[in-house]
C-alpha positions in Angstrom: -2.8 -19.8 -14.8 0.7 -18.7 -16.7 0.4 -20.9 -20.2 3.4 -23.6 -19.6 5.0 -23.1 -22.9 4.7 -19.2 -22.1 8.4 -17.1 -23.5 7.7 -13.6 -23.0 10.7 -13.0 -25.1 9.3 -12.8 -28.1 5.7 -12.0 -26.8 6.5 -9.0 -25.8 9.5 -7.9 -28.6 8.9 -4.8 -30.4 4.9 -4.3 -28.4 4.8 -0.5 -28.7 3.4 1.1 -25.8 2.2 4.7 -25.5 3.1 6.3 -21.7 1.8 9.8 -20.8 2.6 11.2 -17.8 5.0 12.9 -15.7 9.0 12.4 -16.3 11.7 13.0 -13.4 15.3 12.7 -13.0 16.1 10.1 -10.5 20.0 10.5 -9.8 21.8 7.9 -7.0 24.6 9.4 -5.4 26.4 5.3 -4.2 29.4 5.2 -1.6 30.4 4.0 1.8 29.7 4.6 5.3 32.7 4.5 7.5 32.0 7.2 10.5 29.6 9.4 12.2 29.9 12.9 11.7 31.6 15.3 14.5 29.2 17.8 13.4 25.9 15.5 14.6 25.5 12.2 14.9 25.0 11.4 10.9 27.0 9.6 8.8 29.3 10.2 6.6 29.1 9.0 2.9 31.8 9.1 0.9 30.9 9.0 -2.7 32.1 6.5 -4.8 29.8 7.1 -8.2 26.8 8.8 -9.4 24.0 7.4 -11.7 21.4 9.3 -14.0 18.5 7.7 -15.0 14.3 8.8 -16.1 12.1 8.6 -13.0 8.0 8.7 -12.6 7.1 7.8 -16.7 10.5 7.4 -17.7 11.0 4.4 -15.5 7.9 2.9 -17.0 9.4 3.3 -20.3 12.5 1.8 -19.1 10.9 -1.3 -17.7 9.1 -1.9 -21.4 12.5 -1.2 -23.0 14.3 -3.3 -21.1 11.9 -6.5 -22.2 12.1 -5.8 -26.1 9.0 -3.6 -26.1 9.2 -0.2 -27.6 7.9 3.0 -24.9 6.5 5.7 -26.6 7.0 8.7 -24.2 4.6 11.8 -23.8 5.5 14.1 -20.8 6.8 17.5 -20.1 10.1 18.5 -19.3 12.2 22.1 -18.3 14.6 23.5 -20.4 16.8 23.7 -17.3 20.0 21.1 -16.4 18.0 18.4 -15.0 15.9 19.0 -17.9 19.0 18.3 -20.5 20.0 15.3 -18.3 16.5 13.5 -18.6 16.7 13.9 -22.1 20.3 12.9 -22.8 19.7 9.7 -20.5 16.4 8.5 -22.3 18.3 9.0 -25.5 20.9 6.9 -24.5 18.3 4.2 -23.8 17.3 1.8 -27.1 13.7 1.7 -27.4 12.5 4.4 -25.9 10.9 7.1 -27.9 11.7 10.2 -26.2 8.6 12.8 -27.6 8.3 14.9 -24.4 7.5 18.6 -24.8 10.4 20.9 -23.2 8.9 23.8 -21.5 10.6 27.4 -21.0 10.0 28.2 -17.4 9.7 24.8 -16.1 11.3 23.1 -13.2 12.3 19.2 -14.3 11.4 17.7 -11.4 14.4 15.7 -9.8 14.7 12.8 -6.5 18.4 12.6 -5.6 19.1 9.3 -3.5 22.0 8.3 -1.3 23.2 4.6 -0.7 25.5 3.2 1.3 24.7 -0.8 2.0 20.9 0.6 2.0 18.9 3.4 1.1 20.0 6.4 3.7 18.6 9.4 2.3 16.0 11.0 -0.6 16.1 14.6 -1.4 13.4 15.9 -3.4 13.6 19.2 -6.0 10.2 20.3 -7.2 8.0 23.2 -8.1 4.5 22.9 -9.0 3.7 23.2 -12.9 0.5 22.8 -14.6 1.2 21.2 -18.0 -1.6 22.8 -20.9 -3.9 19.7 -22.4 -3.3 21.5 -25.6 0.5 21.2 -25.9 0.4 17.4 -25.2 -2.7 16.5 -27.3 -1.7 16.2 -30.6 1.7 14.3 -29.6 -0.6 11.8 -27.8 -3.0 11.3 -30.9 0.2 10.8 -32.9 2.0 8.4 -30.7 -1.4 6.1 -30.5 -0.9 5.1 -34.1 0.2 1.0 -33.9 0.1 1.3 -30.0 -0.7 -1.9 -28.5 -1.9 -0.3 -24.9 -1.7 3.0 -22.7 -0.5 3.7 -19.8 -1.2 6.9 -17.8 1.7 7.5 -15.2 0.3 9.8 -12.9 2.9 11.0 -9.5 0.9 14.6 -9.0 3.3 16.9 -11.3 1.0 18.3 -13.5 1.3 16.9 -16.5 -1.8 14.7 -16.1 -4.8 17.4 -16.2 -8.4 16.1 -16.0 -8.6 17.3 -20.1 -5.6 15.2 -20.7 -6.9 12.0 -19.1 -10.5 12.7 -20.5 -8.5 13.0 -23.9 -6.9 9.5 -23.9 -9.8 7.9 -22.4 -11.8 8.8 -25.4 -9.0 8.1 -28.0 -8.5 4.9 -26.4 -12.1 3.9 -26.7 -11.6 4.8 -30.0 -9.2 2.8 -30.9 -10.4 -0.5 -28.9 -6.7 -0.1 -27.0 -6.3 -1.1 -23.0 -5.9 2.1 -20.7 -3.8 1.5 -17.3 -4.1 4.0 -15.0 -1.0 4.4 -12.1 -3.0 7.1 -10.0 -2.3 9.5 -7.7 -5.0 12.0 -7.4 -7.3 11.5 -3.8 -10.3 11.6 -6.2 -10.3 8.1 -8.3 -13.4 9.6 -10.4 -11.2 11.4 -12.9 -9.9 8.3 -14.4 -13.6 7.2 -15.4 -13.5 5.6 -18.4 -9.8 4.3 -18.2 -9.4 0.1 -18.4 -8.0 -0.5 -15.3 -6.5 1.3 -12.1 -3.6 0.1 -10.5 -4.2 2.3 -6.9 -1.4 1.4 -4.0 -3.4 0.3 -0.3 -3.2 3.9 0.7 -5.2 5.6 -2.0 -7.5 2.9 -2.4 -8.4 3.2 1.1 -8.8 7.3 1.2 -11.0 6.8 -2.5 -13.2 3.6 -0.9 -13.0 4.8 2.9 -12.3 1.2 3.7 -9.2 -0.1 6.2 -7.4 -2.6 3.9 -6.0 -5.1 6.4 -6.8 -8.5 4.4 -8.0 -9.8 1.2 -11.7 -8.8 2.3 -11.3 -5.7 2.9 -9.4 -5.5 -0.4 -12.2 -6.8 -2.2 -14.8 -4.4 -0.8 -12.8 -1.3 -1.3 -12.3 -2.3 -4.7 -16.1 -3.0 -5.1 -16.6 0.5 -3.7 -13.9 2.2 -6.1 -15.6 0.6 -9.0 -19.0 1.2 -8.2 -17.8 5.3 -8.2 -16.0 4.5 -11.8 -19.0 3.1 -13.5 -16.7 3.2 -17.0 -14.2 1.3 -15.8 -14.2 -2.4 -16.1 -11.3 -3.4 -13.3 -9.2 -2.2 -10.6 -6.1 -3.5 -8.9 -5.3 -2.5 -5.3 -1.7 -3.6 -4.8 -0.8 -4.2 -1.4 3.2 -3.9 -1.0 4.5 -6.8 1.6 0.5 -8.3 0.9 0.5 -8.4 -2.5 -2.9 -7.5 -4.7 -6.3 -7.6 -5.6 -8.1 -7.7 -8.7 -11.8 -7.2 -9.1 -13.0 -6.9 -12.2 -17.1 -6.4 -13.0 -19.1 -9.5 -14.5 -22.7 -9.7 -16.1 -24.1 -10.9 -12.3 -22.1 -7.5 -10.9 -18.0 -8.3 -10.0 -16.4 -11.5 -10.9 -14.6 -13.3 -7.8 -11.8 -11.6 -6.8 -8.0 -12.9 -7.4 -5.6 -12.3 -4.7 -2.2 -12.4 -5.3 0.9 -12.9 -2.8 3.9 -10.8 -2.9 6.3 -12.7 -4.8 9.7 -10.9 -3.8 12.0 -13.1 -2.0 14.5 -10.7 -0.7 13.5 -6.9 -0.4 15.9 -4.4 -1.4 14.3 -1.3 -2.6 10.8 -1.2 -3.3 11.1 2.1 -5.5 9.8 1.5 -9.0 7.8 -1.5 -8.5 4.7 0.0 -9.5 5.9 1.0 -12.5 7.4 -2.5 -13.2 3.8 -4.0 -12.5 1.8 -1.4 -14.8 4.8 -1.9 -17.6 5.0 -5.7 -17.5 0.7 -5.4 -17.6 0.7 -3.3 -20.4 3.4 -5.5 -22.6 0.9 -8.8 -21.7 -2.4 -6.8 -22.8 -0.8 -5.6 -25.7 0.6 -9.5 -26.3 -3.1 -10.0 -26.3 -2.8 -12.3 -23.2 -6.5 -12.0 -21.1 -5.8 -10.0 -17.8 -5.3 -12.5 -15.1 -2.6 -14.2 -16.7 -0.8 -10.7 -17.8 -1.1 -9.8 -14.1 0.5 -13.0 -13.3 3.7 -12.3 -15.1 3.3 -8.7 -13.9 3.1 -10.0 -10.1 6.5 -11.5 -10.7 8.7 -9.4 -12.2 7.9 -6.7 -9.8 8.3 -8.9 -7.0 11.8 -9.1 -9.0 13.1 -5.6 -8.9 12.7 -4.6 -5.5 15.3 -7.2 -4.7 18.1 -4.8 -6.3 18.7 -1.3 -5.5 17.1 2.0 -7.3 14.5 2.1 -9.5 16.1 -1.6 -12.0 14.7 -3.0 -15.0 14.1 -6.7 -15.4 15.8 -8.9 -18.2 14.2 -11.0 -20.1 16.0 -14.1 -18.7 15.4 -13.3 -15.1 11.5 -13.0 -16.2 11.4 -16.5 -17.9 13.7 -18.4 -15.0 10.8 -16.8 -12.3 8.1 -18.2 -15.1 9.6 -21.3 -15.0 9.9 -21.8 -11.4 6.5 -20.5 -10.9 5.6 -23.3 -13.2 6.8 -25.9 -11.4 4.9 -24.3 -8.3 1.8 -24.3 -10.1 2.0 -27.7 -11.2 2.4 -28.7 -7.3 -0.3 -26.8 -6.1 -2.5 -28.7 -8.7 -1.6 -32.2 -8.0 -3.9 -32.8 -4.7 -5.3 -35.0 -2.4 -8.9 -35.6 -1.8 -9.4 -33.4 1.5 -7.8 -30.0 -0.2 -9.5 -31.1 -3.3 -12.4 -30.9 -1.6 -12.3 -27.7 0.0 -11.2 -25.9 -3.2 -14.1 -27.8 -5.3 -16.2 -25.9 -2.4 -15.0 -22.5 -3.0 -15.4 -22.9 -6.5 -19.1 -24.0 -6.2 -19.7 -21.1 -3.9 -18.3 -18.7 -6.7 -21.1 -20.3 -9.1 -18.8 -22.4 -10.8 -19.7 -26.1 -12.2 -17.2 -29.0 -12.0 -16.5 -31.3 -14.1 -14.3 -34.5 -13.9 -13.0 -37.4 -15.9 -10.5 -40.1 -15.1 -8.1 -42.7 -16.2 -4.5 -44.0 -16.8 -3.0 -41.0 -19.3 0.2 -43.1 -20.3 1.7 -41.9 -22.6 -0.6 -38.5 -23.7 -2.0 -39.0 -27.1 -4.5 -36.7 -29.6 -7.5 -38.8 -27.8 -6.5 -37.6 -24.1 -6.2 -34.1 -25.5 -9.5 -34.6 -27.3 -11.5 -35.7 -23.7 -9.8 -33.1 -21.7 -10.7 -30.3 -24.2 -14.0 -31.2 -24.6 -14.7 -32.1 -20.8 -13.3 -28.5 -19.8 -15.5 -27.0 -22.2 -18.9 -28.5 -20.7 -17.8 -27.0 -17.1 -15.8 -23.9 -15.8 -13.5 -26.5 -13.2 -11.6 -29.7 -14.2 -10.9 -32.5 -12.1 -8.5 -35.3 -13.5 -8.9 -38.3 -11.5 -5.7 -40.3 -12.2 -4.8 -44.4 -11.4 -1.9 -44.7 -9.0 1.1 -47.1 -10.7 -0.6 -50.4 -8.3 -4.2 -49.1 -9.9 -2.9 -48.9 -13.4 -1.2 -51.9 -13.2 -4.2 -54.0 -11.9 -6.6 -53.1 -15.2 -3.5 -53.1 -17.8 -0.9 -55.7 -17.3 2.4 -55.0 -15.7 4.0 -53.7 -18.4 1.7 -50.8 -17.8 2.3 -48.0 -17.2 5.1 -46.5 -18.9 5.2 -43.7 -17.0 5.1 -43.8 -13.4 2.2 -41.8 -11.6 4.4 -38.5 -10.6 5.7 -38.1 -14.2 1.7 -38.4 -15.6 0.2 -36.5 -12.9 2.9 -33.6 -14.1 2.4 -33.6 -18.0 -1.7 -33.5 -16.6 -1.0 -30.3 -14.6 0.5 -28.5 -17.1 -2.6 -28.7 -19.0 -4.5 -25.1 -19.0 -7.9 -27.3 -19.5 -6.7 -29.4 -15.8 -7.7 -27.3 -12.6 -6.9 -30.3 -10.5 -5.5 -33.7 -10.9 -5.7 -36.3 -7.6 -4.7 -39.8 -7.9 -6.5 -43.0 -6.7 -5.4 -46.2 -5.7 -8.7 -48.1 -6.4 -9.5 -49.7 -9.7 -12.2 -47.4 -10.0 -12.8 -43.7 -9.0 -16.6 -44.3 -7.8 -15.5 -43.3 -4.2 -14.0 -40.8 -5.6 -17.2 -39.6 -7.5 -19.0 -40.0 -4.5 -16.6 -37.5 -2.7 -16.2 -35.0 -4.9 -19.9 -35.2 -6.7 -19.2 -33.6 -10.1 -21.5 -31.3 -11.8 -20.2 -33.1 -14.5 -19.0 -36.2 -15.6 -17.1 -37.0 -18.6 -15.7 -40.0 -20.4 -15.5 -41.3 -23.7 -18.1 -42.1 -26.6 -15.9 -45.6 -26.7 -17.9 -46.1 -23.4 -21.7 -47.0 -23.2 -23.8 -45.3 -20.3 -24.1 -47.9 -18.3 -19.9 -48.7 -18.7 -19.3 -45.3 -17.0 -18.4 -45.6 -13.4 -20.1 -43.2 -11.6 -22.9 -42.3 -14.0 -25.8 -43.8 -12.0 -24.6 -42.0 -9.1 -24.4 -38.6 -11.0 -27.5 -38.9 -12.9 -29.2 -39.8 -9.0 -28.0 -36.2 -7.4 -28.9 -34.2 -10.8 -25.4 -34.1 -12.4 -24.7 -34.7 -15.9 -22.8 -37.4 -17.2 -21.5 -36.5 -20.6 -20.1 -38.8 -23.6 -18.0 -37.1 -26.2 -16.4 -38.3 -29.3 -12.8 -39.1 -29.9 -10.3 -40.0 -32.7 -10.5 -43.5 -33.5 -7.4 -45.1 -32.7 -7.0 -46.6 -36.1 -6.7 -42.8 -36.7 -3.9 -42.3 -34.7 -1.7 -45.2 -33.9 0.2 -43.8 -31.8 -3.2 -44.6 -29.4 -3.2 -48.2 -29.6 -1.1 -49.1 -26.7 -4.0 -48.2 -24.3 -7.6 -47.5 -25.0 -8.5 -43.9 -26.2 -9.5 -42.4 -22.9 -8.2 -45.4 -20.9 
């Protein structure tokens, strides 16, 4: 889960981030559509503005610039006028450090795209160039130093050589810094040794030879790509309109896989996502954030820029608002009843993962509360707050209790990273609950004996663990003293 205090604002300010790969001209010819042409039945545009802007690895770095990181380019370039328009426009952009090699000889590869009220045409300008190791090498080894992550940007132009890739590999291992991998090559095998691969549906299905047509088949083509990469730790497959997969390998083989849902809510243009995701991914690794939640944040601001047009950036605000409200969503899909409860405590026992749970009132959150939760989510990998209703909370504690109604507790609870899961009861005790949900563990307070635990014979009878930890005394903090320490 995203941490709820999470401000990727200053997380990810000034997070310098090395990108090798290849650079294109992406220039968006914008006007309107009025009539078909007498010529053949086309339309006609009539141009109303142009725009410049880096394409392939340049769009990367402009994704990392655009959120206060700092993009450390490495590519190849011609010396033609596409060539001097690439590098004029990633001058003009703050916080991109433009150290691509200009070649004599060279075609700068450039996509020109027409828009009316949609996309209506791309028109491509290439010629196949094979970019020496050598003449990128030393500007690589260079750019590493205070790189927080690397990010290989690979669209087939010739920059990234199988030398090249070997070369970062090792000089990431080196270093002990996170290589991402945005592939293109049919052959997965030549990024060996990189930290994670971010392959689209298409080439993780010609690398695996697997159909992807649901999360199952996700997972086992991603099983099959690592088990080819035996130096790479994780791959994500991402799915376009299906969102992604993560696998990642564990000590028993592959962890469980995470599937993510395509968070765009309107599709404009789904150019440059890709290199949104891998961007925002790299900024979060280099943040030091674990991978799951940096694919989180990564997940959303890509599902962000293919509702505008071109190849956009994402601000900073419009990250946070879509952490926020992602927040909130979280926090629903945590508060539960007792069947859906259920069936997730299921799927988390059949990934090999123990549950825990605790209970009580939780007015007013105080050190002791954070004390039991901490401690109970370290003796289990799942926690399960059980939570009196208002009528329950009344019945043990008076009815000037509680001071905060059930919906307002259950909330501050789920924003907890320790809470997996927080379901109320109505009763005056959770036993049925217990009895429902059977715990792998059970926690409460050292305040209680053994035999003052609900649900402790019952535990104990099925082979659970019932668990008392220690807690501030309230005289330590007085701020407890209006309820009991664990309540």
């Amino acid at each position: 889960m995203i941490p709820a205090d999470l401000n990727t604002t200053p997380l990810f300010q000034g997070r310098r981030i090395v990108i090798i790969g290849d650079l294109m001209l992406d220039r968006f010819i914008y006007g309107q559509v009025r009539r078909l042409s007498p010529e053949a039945p086309v339309p006609v545009l009539l141009k109303q503005r142009e725009a410049l802007m880096p394409g392939g690895a340049g769009n990367v770095a402009r994704n990392i610039a655009a959120l206060g990181g700092v993009a450390v380019l490495i590519a190849a370039r011609g010396s033609d006028p596409a060539g001097r328009s690439l590098s004029a426009a990633l001058a003009s952009i703050r916080g991109i450090e433009d150290r691509s090699v200009e070649f004599d000889g060279m075609a700068t590869t450039e996509k020109l795209r027409f828009y009316a009220q949609q996309h209506l045409l791309r028109v491509d300008s290439e010629i196949p160039f094979s970019v020496p190791a050598a003449a990128l090498l030393p500007a690589m080894e260079a750019a590493l130093e205070g790189a927080g992550a690397v990010i290989l940007s690979d669209y087939a132009k010739g920059v990234l050589s199988p030398e090249l890739i070997a070369g970062a590999a090792a000089a990431c291992r080196r270093r002990g810094l996170p290589l991402i991998v945005d592939p293109k090559a049919r052959d997965l095998a030549r990024y060996n040794g990189a930290t994670l691969l971010t392959p689209n549906r298409g080439e993780a299905e010609t690398s695996a030879g697997v159909e992807i047509h649901d999360d199952a088949a996700a997972e086992l083509a991603a099983q099959v790509i690592l088990r080819n990469l035996p130096a790479t730790p994780a791959v994500i497959i991402t799915r376009g309109g299906q969102g992604l997969t993560l696998l990642e390998r564990s000590p028993a083989g592959f962890a469980p896989a995470l599937h993510l849902r395509a968070q765009a809510r309107e599709v404009f243009d789904v150019s440059g996502a890709g290199d949104t995701l891998v961007a925002v991914l790299a900024l979060g690794l280099a943040a030091q954030l674990e991978l799951r939640p940096a694919l989180h944040i990564a997940n959303l601001a890509a599902g962000l820029v293919v509702g505008k047009p071109g190849t956009a950036t994402v601000a900073p605000a419009d990250l946070n608002r879509a952490l926020r409200s992602e927040l909130v969503d979280s926090l629903d899909e945590k508060i539960v009843a007792l069947e859906p409860l259920l069936h997730q405590a299921a799927a988390w026992r059949q990934a090999g993962e123990r549950v825990g749970f605790t209970n009580g009132c939780f007015d007013l959150l105080h050190p002791g509360h954070i004390t039991l939760l901490r401690q109970a989510r370290a003796a289990c990998d799942r926690l399960v707050v059980g939570l009196n209703t208002d009528a329950s909370a009344r019945r043990r504690k008076g009815r000037a209790h509680p001071v905060q109604d059930e919906i307002a507790r259950a909330i501050v609870l789920a924003s907890l990273s320790m809470v997996d899961r927080v379901v109320l009861f109505a009763e005056d005790t959770p036993l049925e609950l217990i009895r429902a949900l059977r715990p792998d563990v059970l926690v409460k307070g050292d305040n209680y004996r053994l035999d003052q635990i609900t649900g402790a014979r019952e535990v104990e009878a099925y082979g659970g663990r019932v668990l008392r930890v220690p807690l501030p005394s309230a005289a330590a903090h007085p701020a407890a003293s209006a309820s009991s320490s664990t309540d």
